[in-house]
PyMOL Python script that loads the backbone (N, CA, C, O; Angstrom):
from pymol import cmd

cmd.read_pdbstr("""\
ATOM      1  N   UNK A   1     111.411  83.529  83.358  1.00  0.00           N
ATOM      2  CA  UNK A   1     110.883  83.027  84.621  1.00  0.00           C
ATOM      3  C   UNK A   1     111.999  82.895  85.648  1.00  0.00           C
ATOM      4  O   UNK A   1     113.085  82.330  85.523  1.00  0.00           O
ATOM      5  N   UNK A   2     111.476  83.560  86.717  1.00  0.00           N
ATOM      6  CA  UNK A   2     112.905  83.302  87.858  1.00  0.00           C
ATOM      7  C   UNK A   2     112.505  81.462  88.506  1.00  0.00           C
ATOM      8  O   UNK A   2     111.473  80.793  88.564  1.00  0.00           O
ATOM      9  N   UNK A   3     113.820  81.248  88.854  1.00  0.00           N
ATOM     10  CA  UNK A   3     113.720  79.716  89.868  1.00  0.00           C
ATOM     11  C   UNK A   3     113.032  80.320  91.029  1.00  0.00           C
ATOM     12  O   UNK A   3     113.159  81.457  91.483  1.00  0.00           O
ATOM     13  N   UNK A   4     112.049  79.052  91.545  1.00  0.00           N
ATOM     14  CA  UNK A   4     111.673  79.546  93.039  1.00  0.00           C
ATOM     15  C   UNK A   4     112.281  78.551  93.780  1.00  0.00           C
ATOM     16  O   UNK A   4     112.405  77.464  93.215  1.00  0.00           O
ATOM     17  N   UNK A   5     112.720  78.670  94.999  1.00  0.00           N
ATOM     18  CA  UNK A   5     112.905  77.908  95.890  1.00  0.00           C
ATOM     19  C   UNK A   5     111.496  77.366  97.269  1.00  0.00           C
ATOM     20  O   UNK A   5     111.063  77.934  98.271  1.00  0.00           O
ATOM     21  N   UNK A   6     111.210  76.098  96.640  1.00  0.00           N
ATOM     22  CA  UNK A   6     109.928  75.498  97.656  1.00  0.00           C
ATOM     23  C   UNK A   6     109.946  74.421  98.436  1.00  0.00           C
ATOM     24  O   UNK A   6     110.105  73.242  98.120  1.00  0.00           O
ATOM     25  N   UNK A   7     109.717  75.059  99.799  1.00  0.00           N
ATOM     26  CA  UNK A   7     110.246  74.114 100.967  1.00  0.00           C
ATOM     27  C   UNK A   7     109.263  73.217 101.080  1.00  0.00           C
ATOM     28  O   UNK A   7     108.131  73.700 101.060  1.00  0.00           O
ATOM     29  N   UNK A   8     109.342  72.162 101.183  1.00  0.00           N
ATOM     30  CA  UNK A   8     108.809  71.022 101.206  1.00  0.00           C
ATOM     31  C   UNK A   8     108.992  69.865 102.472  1.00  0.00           C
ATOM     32  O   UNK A   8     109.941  69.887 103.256  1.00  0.00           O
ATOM     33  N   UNK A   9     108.080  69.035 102.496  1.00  0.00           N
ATOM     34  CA  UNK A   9     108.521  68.105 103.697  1.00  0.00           C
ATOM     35  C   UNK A   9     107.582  66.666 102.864  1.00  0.00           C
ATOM     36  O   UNK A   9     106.751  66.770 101.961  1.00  0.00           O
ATOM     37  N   UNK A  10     107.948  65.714 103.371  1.00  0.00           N
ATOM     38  CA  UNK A  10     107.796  64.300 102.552  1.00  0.00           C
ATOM     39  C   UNK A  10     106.901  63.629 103.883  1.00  0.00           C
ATOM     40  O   UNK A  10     107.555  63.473 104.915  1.00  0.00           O
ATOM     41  N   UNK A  11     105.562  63.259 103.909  1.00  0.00           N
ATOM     42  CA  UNK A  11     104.930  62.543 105.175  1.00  0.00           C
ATOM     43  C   UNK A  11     104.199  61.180 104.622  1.00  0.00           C
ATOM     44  O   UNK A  11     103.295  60.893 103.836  1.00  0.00           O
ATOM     45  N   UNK A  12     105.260  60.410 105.626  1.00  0.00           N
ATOM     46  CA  UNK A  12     105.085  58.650 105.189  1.00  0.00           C
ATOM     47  C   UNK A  12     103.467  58.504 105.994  1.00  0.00           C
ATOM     48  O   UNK A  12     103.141  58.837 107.133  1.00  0.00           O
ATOM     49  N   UNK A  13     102.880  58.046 105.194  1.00  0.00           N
ATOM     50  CA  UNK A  13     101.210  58.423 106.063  1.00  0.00           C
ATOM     51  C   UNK A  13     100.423  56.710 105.422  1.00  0.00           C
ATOM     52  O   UNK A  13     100.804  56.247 104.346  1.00  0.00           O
ATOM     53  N   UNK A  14      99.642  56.183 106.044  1.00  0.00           N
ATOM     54  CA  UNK A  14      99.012  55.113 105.849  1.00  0.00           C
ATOM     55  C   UNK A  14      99.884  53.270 105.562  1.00  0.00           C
ATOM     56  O   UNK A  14      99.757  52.234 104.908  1.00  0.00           O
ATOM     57  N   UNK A  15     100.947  54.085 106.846  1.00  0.00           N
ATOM     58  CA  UNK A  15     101.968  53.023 106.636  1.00  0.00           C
ATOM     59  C   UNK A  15     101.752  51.584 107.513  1.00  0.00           C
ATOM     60  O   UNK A  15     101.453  51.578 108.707  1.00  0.00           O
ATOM     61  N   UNK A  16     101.922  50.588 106.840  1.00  0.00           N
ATOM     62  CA  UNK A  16     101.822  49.045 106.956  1.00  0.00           C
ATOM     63  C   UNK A  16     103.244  48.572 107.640  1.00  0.00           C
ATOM     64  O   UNK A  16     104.127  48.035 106.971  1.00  0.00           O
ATOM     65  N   UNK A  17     103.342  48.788 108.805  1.00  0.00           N
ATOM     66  CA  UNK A  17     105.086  47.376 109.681  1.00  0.00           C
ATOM     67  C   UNK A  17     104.978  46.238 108.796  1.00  0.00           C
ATOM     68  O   UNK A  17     105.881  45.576 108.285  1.00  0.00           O
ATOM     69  N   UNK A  18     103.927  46.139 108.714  1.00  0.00           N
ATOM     70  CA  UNK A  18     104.355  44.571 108.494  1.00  0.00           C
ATOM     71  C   UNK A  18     103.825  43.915 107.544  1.00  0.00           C
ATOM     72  O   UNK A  18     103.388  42.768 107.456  1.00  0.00           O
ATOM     73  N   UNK A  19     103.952  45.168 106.521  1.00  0.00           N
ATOM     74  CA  UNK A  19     103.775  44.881 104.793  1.00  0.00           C
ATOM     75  C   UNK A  19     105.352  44.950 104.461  1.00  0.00           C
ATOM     76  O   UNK A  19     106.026  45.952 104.700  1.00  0.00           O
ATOM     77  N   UNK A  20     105.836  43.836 103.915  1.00  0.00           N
ATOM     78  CA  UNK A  20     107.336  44.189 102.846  1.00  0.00           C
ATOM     79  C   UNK A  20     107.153  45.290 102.120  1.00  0.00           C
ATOM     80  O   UNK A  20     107.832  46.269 102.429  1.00  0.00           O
ATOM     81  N   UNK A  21     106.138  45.408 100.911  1.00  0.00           N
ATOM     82  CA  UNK A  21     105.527  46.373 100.341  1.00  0.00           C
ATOM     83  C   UNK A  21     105.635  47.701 100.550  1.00  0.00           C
ATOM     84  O   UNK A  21     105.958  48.442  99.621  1.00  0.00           O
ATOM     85  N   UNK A  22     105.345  48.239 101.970  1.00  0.00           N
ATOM     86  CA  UNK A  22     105.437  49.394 102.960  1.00  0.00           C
ATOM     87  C   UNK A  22     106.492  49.175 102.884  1.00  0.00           C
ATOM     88  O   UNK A  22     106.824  49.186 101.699  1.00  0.00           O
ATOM     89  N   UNK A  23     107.618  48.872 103.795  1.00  0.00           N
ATOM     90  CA  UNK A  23     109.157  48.659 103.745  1.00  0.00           C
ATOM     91  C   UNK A  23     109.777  48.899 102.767  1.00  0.00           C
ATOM     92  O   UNK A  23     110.767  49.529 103.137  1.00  0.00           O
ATOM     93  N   UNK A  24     109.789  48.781 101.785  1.00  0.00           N
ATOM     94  CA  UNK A  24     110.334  48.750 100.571  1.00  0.00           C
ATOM     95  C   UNK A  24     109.780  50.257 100.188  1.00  0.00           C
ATOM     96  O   UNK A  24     110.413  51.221  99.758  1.00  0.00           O
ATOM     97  N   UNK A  25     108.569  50.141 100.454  1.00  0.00           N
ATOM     98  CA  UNK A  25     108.194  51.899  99.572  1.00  0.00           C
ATOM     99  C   UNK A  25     109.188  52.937 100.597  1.00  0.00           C
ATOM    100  O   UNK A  25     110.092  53.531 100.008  1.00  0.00           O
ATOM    101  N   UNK A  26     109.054  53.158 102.027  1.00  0.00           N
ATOM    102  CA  UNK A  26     109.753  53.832 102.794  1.00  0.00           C
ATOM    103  C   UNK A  26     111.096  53.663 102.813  1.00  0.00           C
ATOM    104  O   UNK A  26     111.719  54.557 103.384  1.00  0.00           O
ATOM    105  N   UNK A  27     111.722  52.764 102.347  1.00  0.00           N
ATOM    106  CA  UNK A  27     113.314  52.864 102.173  1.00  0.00           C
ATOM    107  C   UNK A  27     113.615  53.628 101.029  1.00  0.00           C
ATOM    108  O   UNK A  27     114.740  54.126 100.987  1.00  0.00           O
ATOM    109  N   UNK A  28     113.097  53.758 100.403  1.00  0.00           N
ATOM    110  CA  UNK A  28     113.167  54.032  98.503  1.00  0.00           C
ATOM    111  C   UNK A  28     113.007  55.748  98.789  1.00  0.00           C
ATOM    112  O   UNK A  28     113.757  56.638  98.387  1.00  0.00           O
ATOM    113  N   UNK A  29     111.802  55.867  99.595  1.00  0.00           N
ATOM    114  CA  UNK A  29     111.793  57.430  99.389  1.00  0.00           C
ATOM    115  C   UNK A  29     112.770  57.762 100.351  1.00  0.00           C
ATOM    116  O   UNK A  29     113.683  58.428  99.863  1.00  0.00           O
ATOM    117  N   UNK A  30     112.903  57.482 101.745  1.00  0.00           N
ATOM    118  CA  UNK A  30     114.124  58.071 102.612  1.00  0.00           C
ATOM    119  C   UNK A  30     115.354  58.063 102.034  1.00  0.00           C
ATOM    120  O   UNK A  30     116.094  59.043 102.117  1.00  0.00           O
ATOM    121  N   UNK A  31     115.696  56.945 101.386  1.00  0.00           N
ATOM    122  CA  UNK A  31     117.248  57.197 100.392  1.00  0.00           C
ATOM    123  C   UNK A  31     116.941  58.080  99.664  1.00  0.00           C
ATOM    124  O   UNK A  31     117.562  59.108  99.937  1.00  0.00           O
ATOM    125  N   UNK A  32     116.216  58.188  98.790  1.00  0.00           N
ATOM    126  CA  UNK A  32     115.525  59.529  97.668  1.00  0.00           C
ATOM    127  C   UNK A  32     115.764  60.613  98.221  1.00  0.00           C
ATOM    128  O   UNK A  32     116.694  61.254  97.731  1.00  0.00           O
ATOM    129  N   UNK A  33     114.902  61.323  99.641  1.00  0.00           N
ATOM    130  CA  UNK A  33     114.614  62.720  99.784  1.00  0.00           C
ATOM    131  C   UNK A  33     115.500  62.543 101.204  1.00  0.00           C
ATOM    132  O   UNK A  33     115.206  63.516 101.900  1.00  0.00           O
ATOM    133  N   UNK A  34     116.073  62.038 101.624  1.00  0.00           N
ATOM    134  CA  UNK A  34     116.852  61.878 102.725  1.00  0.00           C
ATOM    135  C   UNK A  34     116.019  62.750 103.714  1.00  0.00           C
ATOM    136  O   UNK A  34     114.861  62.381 103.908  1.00  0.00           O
ATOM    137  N   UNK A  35     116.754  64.575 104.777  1.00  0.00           N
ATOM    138  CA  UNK A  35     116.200  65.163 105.482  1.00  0.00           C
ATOM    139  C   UNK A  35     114.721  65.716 105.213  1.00  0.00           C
ATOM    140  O   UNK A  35     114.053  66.422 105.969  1.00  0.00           O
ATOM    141  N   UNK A  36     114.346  65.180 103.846  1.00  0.00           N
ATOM    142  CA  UNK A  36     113.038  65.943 103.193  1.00  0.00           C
ATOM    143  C   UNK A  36     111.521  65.088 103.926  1.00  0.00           C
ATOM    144  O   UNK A  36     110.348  65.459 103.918  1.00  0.00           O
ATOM    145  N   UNK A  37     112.142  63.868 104.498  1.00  0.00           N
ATOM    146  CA  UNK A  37     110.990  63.392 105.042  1.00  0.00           C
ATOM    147  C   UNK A  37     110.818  63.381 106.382  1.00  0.00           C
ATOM    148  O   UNK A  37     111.893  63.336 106.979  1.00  0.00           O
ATOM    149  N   UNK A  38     109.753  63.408 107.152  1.00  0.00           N
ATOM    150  CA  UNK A  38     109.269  63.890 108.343  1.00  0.00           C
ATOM    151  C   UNK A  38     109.908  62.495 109.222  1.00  0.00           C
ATOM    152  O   UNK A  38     109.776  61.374 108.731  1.00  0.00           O
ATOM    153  N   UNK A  39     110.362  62.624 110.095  1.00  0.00           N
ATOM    154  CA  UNK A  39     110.843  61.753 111.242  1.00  0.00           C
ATOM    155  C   UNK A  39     109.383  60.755 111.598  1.00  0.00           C
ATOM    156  O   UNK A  39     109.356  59.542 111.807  1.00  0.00           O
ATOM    157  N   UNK A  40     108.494  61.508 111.583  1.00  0.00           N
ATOM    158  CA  UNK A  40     107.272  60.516 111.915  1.00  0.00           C
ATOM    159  C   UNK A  40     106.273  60.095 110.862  1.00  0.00           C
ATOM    160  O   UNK A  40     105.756  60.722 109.938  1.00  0.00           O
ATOM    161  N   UNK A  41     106.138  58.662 111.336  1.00  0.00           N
ATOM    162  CA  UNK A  41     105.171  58.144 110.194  1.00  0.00           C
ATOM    163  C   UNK A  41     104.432  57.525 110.782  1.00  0.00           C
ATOM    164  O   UNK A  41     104.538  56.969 111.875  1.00  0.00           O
ATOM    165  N   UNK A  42     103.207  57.620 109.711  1.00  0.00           N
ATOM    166  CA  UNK A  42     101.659  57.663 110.464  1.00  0.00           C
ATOM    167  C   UNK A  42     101.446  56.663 109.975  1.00  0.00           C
ATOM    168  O   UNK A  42     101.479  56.624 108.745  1.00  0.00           O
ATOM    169  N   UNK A  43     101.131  55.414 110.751  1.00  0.00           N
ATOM    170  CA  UNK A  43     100.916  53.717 110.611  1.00  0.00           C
ATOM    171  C   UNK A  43      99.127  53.962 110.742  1.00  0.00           C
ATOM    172  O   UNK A  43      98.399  54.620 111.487  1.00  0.00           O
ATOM    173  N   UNK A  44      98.894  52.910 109.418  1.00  0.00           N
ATOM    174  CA  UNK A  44      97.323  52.564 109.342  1.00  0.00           C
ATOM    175  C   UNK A  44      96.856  51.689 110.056  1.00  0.00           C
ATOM    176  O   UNK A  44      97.033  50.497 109.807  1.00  0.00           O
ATOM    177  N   UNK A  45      96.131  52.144 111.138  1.00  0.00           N
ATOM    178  CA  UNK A  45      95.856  50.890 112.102  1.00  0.00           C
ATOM    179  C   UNK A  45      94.066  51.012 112.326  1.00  0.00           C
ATOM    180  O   UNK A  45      93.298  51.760 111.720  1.00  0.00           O
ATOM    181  N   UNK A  46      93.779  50.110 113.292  1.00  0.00           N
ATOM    182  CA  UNK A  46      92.455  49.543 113.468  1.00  0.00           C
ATOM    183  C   UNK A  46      91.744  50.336 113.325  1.00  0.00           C
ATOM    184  O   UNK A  46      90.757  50.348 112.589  1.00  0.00           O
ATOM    185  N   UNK A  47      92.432  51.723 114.529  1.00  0.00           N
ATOM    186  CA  UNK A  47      91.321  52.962 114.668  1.00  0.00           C
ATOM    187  C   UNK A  47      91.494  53.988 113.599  1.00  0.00           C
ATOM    188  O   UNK A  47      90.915  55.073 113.552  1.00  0.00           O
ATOM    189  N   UNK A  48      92.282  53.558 112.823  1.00  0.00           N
ATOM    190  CA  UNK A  48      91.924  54.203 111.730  1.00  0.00           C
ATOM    191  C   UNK A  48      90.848  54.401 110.534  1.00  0.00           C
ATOM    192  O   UNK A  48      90.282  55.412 110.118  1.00  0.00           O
ATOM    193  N   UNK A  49      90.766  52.541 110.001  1.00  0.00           N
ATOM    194  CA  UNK A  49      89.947  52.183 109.947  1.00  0.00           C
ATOM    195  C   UNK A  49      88.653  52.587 110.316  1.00  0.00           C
ATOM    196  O   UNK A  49      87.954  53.243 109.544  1.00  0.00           O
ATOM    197  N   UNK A  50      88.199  52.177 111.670  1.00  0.00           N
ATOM    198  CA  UNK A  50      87.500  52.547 112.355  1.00  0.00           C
ATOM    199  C   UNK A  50      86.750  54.078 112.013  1.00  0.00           C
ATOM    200  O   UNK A  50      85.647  54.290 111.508  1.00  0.00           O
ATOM    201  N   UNK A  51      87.827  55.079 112.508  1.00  0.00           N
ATOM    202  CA  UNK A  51      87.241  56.408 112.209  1.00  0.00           C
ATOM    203  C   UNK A  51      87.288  56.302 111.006  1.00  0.00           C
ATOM    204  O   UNK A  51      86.317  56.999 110.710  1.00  0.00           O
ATOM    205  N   UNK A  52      87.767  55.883 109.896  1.00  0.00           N
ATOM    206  CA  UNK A  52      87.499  56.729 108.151  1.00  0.00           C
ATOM    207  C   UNK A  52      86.196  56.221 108.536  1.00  0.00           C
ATOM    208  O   UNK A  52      85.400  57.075 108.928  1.00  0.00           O
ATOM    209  N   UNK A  53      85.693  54.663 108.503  1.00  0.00           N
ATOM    210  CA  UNK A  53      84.081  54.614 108.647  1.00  0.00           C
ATOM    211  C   UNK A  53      82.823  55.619 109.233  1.00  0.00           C
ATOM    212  O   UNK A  53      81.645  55.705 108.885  1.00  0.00           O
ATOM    213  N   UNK A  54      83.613  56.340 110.285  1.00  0.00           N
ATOM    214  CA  UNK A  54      82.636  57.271 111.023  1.00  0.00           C
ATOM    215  C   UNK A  54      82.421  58.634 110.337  1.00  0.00           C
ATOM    216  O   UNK A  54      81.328  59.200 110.347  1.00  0.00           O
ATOM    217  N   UNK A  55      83.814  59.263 109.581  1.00  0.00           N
ATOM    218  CA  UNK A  55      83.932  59.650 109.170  1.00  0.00           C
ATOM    219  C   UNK A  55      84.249  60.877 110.371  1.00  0.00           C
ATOM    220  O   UNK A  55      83.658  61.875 110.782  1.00  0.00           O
ATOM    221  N   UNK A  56      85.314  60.297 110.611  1.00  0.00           N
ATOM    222  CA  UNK A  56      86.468  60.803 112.173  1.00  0.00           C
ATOM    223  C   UNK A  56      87.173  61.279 111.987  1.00  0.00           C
ATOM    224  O   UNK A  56      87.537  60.854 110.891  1.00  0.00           O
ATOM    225  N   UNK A  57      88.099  62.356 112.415  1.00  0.00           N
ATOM    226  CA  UNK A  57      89.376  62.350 112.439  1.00  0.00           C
ATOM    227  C   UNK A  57      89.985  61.150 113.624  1.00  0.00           C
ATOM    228  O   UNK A  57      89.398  60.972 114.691  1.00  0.00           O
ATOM    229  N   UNK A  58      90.987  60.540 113.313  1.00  0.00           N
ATOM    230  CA  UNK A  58      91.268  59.681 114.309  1.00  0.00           C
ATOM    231  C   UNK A  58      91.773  59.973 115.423  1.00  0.00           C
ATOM    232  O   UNK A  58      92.114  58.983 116.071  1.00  0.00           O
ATOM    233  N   UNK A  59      92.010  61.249 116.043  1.00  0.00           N
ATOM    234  CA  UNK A  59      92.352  61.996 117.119  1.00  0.00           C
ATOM    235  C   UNK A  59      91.087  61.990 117.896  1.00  0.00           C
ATOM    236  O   UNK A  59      91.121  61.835 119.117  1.00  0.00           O
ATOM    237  N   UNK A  60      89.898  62.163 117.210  1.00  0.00           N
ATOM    238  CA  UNK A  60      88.657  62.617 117.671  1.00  0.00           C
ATOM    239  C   UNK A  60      87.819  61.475 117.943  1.00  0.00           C
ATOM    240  O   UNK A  60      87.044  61.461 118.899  1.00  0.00           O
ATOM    241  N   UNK A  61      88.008  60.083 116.764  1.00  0.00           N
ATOM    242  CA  UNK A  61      87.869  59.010 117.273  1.00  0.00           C
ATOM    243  C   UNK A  61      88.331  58.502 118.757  1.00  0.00           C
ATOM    244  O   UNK A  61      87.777  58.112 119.785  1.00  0.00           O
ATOM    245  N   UNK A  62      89.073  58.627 118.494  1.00  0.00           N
ATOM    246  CA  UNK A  62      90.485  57.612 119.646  1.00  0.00           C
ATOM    247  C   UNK A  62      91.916  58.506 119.967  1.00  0.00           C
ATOM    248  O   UNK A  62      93.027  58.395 119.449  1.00  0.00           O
ATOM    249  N   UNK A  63      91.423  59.439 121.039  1.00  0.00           N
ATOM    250  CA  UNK A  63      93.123  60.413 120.895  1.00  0.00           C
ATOM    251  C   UNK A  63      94.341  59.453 121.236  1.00  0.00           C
ATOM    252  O   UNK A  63      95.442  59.757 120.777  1.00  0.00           O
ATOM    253  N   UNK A  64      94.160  57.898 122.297  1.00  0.00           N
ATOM    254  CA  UNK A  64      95.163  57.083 122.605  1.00  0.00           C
ATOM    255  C   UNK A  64      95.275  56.287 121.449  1.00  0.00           C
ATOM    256  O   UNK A  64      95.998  55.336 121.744  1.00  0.00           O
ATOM    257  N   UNK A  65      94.821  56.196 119.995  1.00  0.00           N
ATOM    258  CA  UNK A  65      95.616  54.898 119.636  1.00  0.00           C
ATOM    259  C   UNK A  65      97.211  55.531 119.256  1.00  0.00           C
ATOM    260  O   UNK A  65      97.839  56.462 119.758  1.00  0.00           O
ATOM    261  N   UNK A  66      97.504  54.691 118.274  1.00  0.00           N
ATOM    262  CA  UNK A  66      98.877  55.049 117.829  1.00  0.00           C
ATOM    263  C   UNK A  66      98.717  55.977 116.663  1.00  0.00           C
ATOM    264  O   UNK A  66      99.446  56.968 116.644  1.00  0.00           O
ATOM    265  N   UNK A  67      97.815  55.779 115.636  1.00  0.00           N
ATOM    266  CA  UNK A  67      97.726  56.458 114.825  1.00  0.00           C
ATOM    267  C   UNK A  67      97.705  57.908 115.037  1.00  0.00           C
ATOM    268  O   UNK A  67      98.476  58.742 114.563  1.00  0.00           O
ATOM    269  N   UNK A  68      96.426  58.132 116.038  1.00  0.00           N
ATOM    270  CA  UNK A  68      96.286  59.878 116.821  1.00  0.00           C
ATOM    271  C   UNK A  68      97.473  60.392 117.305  1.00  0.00           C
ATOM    272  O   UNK A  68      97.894  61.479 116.911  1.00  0.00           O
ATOM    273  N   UNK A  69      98.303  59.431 118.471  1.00  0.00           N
ATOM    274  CA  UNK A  69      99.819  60.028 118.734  1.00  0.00           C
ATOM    275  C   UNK A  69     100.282  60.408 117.839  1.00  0.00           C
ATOM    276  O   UNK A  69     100.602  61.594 117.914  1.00  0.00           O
ATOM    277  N   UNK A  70     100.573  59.732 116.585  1.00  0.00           N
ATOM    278  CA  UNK A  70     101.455  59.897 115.484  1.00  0.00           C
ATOM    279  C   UNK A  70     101.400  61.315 115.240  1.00  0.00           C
ATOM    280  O   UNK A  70     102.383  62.056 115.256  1.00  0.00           O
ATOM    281  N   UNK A  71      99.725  61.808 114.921  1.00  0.00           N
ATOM    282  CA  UNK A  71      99.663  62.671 113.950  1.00  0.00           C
ATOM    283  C   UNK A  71      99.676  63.778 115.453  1.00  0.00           C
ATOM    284  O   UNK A  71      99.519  64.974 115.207  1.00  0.00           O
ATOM    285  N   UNK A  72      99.801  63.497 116.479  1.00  0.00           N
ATOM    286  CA  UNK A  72     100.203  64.684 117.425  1.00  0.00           C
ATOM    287  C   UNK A  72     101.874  65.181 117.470  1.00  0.00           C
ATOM    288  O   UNK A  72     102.375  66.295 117.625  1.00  0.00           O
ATOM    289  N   UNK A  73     102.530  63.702 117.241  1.00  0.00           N
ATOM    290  CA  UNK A  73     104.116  63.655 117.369  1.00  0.00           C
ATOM    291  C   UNK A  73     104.335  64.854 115.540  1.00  0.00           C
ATOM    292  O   UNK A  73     105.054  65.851 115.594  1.00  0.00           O
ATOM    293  N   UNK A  74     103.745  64.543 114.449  1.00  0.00           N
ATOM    294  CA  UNK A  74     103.853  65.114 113.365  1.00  0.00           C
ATOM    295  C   UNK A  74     103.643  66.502 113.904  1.00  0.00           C
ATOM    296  O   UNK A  74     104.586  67.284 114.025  1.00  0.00           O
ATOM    297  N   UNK A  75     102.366  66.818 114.237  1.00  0.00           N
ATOM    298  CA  UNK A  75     102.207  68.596 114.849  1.00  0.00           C
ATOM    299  C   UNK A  75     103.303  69.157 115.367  1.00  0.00           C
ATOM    300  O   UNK A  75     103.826  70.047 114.696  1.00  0.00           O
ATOM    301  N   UNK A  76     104.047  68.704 116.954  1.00  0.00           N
ATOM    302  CA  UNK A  76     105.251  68.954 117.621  1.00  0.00           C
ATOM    303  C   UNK A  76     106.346  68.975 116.338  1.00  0.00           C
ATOM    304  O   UNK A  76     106.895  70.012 115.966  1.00  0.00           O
ATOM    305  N   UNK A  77     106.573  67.637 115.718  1.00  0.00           N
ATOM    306  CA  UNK A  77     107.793  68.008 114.334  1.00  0.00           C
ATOM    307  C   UNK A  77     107.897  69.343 113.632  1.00  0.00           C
ATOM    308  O   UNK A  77     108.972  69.914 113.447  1.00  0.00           O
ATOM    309  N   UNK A  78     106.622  69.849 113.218  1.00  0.00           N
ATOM    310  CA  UNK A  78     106.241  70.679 112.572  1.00  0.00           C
ATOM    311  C   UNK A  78     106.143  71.898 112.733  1.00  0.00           C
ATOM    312  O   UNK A  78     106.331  72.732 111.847  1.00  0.00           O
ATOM    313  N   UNK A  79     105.763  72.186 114.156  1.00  0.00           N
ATOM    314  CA  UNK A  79     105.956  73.291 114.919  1.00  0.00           C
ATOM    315  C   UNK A  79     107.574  73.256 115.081  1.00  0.00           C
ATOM    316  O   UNK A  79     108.174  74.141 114.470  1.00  0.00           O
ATOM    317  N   UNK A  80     108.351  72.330 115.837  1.00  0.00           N
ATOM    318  CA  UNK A  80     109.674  72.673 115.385  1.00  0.00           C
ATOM    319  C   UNK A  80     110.338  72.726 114.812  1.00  0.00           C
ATOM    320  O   UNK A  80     111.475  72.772 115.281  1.00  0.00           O
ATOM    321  N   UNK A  81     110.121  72.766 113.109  1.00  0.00           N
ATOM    322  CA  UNK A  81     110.818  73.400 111.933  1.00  0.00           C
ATOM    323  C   UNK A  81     110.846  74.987 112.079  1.00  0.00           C
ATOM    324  O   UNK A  81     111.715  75.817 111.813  1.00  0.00           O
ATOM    325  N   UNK A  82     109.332  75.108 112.698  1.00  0.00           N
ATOM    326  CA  UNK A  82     108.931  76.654 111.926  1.00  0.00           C
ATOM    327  C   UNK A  82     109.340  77.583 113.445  1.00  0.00           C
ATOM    328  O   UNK A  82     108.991  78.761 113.509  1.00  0.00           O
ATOM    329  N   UNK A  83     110.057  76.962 114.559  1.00  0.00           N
ATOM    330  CA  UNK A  83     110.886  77.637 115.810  1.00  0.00           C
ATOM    331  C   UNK A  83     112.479  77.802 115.605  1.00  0.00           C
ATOM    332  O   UNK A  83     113.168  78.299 116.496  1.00  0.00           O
TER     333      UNK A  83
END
""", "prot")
cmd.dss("prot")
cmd.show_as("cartoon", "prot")
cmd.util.cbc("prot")
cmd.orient("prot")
């Protein structure tokens, strides 16, 4: 079997500020995978909530909360790996 080499990216997603819990999980993996994780992380908030109930994307719910930015700021990240 040959080695493959598989590019990967690490996305902190359904994240809690102001859980220790959260804190502690996101320090652990950024020391872990250092450049392997995405600069942006997608915080679980109201309208998130909100849309899983509707059964939303939360962009489509609510394009202004924070959560929707997030996952727009993730798109832009993402597109500039692959430029």
């Amino acid at each position: 079997r040959s080695a493959r080499h598989i590019e990967y990216r690490i996305l902190i997603a359904m994240h809690d500020s102001s859980s220790t819990a959260s804190k502690v999980i996101y320090k652990k993996i950024t020391d872990m995978f250092g450049n392997k994780v995405f600069n942006t992380v997608i915080d679980y908030d109201q309208k998130m909530q909100e849309s899983q109930i509707l059964h939303l994307p939360v962009i489509h719910y609510d394009k202004n909360s924070s959560s929707a930015q997030q996952y727009n700021q993730l798109a832009r990240e993402i597109v500039e790996l692959k430029t």
